[in-house]
N, C-alpha and C positions, 0 to 999 in steps of 0.2 A: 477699481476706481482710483484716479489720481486725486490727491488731496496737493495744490499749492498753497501758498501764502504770501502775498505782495501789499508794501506799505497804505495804498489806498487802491480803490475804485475805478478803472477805467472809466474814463465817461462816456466810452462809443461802445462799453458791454451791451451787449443785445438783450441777455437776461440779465435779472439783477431780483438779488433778493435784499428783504432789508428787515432785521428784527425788530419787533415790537413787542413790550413787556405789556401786563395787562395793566390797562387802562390809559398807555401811552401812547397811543395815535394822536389826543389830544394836542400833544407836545412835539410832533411830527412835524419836522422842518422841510422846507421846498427843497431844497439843495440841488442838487442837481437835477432833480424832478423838475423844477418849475413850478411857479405857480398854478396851472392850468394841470399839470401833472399830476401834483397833490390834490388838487379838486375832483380829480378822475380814480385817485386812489382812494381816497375819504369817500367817495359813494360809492365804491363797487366793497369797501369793508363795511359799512351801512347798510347794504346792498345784500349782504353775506351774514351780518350779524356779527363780525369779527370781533373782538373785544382783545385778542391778543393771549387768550388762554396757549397755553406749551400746546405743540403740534400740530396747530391750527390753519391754513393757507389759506389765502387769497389771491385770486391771479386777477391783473388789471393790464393795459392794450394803452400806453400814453405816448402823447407825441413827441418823438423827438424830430424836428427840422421835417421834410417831409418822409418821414418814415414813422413808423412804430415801435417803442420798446415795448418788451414783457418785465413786468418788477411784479414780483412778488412778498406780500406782507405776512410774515413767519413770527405767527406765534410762539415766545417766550417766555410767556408766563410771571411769576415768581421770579425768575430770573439765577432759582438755582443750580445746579450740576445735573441733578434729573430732569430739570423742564430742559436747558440747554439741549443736551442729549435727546429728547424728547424730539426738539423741534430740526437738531440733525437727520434725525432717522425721515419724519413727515416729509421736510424737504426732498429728498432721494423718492422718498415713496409716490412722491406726485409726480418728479418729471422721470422717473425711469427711465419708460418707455411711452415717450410723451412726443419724442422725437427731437427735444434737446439736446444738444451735444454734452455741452459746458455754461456753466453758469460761475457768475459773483454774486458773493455772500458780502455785502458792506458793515463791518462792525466797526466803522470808527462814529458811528451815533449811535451806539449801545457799552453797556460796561458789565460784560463779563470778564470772571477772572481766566487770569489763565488755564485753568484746570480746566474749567468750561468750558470755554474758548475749542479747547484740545477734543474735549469729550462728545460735542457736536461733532469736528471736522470727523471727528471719529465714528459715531453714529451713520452719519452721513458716508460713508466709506463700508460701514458693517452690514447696512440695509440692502445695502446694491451686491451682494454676495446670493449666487442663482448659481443653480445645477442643473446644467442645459445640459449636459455632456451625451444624456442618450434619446434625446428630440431628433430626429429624424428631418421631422415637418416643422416650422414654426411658422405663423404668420408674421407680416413684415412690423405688423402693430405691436406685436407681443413679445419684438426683440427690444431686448434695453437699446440703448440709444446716448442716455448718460455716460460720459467719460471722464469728468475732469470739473472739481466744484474749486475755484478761485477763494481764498479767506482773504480779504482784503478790511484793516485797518487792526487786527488782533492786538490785543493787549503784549507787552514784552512777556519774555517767557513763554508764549503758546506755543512755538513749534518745538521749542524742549520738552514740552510735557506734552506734546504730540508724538515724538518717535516713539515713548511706552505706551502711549495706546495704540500705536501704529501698531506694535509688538502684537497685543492683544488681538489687534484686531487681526493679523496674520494669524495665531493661532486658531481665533475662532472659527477662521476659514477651514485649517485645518478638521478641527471638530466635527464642523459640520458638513464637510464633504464625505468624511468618516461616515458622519449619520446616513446619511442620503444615499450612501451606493447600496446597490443592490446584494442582497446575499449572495447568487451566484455569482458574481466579479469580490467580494469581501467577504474573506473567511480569514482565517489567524495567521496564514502565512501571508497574503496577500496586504494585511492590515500592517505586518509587522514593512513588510516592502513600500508599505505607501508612506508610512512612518521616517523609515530614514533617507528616501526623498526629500520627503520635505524638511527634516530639521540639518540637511547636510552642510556642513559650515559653520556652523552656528556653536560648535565647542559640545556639544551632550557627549557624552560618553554611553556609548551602547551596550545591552547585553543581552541575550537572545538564547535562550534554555526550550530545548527541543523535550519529545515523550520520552526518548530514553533516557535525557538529563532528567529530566522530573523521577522518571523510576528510580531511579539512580537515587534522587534524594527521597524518597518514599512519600511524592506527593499523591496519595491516593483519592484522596478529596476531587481534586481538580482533575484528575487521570478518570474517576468514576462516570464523570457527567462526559468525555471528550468519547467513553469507548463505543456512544453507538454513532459514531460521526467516520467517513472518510477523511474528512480530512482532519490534520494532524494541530493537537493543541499548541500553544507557543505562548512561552511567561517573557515577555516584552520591559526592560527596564531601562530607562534614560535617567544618568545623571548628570546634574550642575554642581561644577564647584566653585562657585560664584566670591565665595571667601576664602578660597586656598585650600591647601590641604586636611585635612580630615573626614571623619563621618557624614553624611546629611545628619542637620538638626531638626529636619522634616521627611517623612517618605506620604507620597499622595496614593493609594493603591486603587484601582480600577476594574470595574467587574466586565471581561468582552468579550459577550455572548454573542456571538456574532451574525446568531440565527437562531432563537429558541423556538423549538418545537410542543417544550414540554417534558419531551422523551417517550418514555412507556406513557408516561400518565398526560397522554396528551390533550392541547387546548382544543377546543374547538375553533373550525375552519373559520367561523366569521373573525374579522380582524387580526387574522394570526398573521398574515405580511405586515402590517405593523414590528412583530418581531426582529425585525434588519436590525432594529434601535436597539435593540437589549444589549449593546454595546456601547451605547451612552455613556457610563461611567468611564470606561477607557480613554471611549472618546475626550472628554473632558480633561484628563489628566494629561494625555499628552501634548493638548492644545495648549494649557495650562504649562507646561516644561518647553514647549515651544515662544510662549509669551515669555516665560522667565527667563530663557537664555536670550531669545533674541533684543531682549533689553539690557542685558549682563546685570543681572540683579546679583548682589553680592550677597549673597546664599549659599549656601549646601543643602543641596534636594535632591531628592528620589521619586522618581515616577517609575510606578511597575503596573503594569496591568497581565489580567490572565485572560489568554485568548482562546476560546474552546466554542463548537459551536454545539449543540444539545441534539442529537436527533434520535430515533426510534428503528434501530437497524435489528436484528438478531442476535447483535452483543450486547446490546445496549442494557445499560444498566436498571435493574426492576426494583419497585415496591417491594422492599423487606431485605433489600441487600445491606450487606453492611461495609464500609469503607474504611481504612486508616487514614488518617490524615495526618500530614507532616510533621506532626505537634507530636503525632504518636496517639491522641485522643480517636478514641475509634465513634463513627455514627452511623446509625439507623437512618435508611435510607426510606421516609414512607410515604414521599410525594418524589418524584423526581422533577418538576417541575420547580421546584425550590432548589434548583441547582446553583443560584447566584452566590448563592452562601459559602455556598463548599469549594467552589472557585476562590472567593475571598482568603476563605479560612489559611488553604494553603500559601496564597502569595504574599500573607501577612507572616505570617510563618516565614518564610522564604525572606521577607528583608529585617525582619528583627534578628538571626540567624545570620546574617551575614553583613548588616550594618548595624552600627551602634544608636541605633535611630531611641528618639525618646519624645516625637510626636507623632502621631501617622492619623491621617486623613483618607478614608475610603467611601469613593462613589459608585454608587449602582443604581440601576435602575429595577430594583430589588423585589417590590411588592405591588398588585394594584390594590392594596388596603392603602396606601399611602395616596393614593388618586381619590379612592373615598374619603378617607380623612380631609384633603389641603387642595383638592382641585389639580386647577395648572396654574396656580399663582402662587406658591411655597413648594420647594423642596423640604424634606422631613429631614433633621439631625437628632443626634442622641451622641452623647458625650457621656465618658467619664470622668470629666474634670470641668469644672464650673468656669473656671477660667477660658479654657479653653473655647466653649460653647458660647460664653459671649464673644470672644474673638472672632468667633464666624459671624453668631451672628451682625456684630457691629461688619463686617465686609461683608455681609449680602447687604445691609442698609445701602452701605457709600458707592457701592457695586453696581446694584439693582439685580443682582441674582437674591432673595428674596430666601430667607430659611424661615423654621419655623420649629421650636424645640418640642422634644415630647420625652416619655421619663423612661429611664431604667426601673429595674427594682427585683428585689428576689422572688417574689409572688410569679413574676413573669415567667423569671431562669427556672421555676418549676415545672412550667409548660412543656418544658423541650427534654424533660429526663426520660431518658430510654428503661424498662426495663431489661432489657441484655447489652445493650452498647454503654457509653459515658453519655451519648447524646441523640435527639429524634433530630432528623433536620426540617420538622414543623410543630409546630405547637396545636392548641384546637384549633375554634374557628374562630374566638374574639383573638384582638391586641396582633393581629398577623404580622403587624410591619416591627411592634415591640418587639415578639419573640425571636423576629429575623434577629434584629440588632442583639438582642439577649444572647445567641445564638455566633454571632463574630465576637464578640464580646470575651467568650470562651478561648479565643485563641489571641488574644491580648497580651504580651508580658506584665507583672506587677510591673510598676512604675513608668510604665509608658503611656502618656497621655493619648488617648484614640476619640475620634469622633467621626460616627457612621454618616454619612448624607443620603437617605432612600431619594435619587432624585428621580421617579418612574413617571412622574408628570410633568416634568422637564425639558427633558429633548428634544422636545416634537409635538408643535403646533399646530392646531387644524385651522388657526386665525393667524392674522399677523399681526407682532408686536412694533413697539419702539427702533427697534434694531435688526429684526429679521422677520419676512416676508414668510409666510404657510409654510412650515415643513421644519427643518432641524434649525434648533435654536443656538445652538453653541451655549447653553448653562454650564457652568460650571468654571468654565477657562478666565471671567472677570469675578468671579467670588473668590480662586484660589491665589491668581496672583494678586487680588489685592489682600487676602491674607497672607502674603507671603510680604509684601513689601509694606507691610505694617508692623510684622511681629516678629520678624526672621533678618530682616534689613535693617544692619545698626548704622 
């Protein structure tokens, strides 16, 4: 999607959109409409009930000279950063594939800020992101058609605070092309290759630890769950040194399973293709290090994910095996399906070990007790620093990626004690997504701030949101960099 920006309005645009906050059709000037224009628009939003709520549309047919324009009245709401955003996304969603090409957006009779301004064109940009790559057949209705939304009269300042969401919104692309491909074409080599495609330029610095580097460093954990699998696990890590030399002050760590089977203890067949996703947390990080660099956030971060895919071969690892893990802490193996963790455990391990990190952030898509508990409208956090846990959560607010805290506690960390290992890698049957987190918890340094995000209700939607259309959401890539450019960005 091309997003432009020009001082005002063509007056021979063909489409034209024009926001409306709620209750200001009232206040609806002719302008270029025309008297008779606005009359034709005033009954077909009467017509429709319109009242201007965020994401609302209304399509009207008014005359221009002997022809016809299309203007459409886009609900804005409130008028905040999420209704804006809101009524970017709607827009895209109605003319996709509507058979418009290009449209103008006139916001010089509305007064959002800049930031808004930005977050719309941006919306509008994120929504129109579709994974047609293995359609064969398409009908000619069912291809997009949109290419290019006009922002004509934007407050000063919007296209500067459009390049960082442009950023964003390029990562989520990322993200979620990630989501969407198929297991047989994305497994951990192929993840780590689509990876430095798309960040190539952009300044990351790469690193790329193969099974014999993991043995080498006695990652057992993540070695255990990769061994009933062909193909070969890969611990994936991009850094930014966005403030010069030294450490990251952040590491983001990613769980990418790139096809969970379960393993021995496996799921049952109904909805186990869903599984392509249990790579969502990676996904998210590195979309997330793809938005940081390509805005040059002045930071120091780390994004590492662990790439393994789970399957049930004749090596594969069984119920009652027992594992070393990086740390040296050895665990009881009694679901293998709880592999997200042991994946974690190691790659946490792995950059507190070789960065001087002293916050880390880890996403997975961990438990479905976390889909029990919060739906698909929260992802789950658990922090061991108060501070910290509100910084997320205040960037899921301003974000709209959406958290939702829930507790540690020692009662928990009882759950997971083995008797012959240090550790079980499941608890009973209550607090499941607790005792995961109790569970990475263990592999934490004293003094290093951590904060787990289960996001397993997250990635992938079977409705469409604000921002992205049925299927992979890209969560994660606008909650992290705006906690990075809140808390990490002086």
């Amino acid at each position: 999607m091309k997003i432009e920006f020009t001082p005002e309005a063509a007056s021979d645009a063909p489409v034209l959109a024009l926001p409306v906050e709620t209750g200001g059709l009232v206040r609806m000037q002719a302008g270029s409409l025309g008297d008779a224009g606005l009359r034709v628009v005033r009954a077909a939003a009467a017509g429709n009930r319109f009242e201007g709520e965020a994401g609302s549309v209304v399509e009207a047919f008014v005359p221009a000279g002997e022809a016809v324009r299309c203007v459409l009245l886009l609900g804005t709401g409130g008028g905040s950063e999420a209704d804006w955003e809101k009524a970017g996304g709607a827009l895209t969603a109605k003319l996709l594939t509507s058979g418009v090409q290009s449209i103008t957006v006139d916001l010089s009779s509305a007064s959002p800020t800049p930031k808004a301004a930005a977050r719309f064109a941006g919306a509008a940009a994120q929504r129109a992101w579709r994974h047609d790559a293995y359609r064969a057949k398409l009908a000619d209705k069912a291809k997009p058609t949109l290419a290019s939304v006009t922002i004509a009269g934007a407050p000063d300042g919007t296209e500067a605070a459009f390049a960082a969401v442009d950023a964003v919104t390029q990562g989520m692309a990322l993200t979620r092309t990630l989501v969407a491909e198929p297991p047989n074409l994305l497994y951990p080599e192929t993840f780590v290759a689509q990876v430095r495609e798309s960040v190539e330029g952009l300044g990351l610095e790469i690193t790329v630890i193969d099974e014999a580097g993991m043995a080498e460093l006695g990652m057992g954990a993540l070695l255990g769950v990769s061994q009933g699998s062909r193909r070969e696990a890969q611990v994936l890590a991009l850094k930014w040194s966005g403030a010069g030399e030294g450490d990251p002050a952040l590491a983001l760590v990613g769980k990418g399973v790139t096809f969970d089977t379960g393993g021995i203890s496996i799921k049952g067949a109904a909805g186990m293709e869903d599984m392509k996703w249990d790579m969502g947390g990676a996904g998210a990080v590195v979309g997330a290090m793809k938005a940081i660099a390509g805005r040059k956030a002045k930071a120091n971060v780390i994004g590492v994910c662990g790439l393994v895919e789970n399957m049930p071969d004749g090596n594969a690892q069984r119920p009652g095996d027992i594992v070393t893990s990086m740390s040296g802490q050895t665990i009881e193996v009694i679901n293998t399906d709880a592999e997200g963790r042991l994946v974690l455990a190691d790659v946490i391990t792995w950059v507190q070990r070789t960065h001087n990190v002293k916050t880390i952030v880890d996403l997975a898509t961990l438990t479905g007790a976390m889909i029990v508990a919060l739906g698909h409208e929260h992802g789950g956090l658990f922090a061991n620093d108060d501070a910290l846990a509100d910084q997320l959560l205040a960037a899921g607010l301003a974000s709209g990626d959406l958290l939702w805290r829930f507790p540690l506690a020692p009662a928990y960390d009882k759950m997971i004690d083995s008797p012959i290992a240090d550790m079980k890698n499941i608890g009973g049957k209550g607090a499941g997504s607790i005792t995961a987190a109790q569970f990475i918890k263990r592999f934490v340094d004293d003094g290093v701030r951590w904060a787990h995000l289960d996001i397993a209700g997250m990635v992938w939607s079977d409705k469409a949101g604000p921002t992205f259309d049925k299927g992979a959401t890209g969560y994660g890539v606008r909650l992290l960099d705006r906690f990075v450019a809140d808390n990490f960005e002086g």
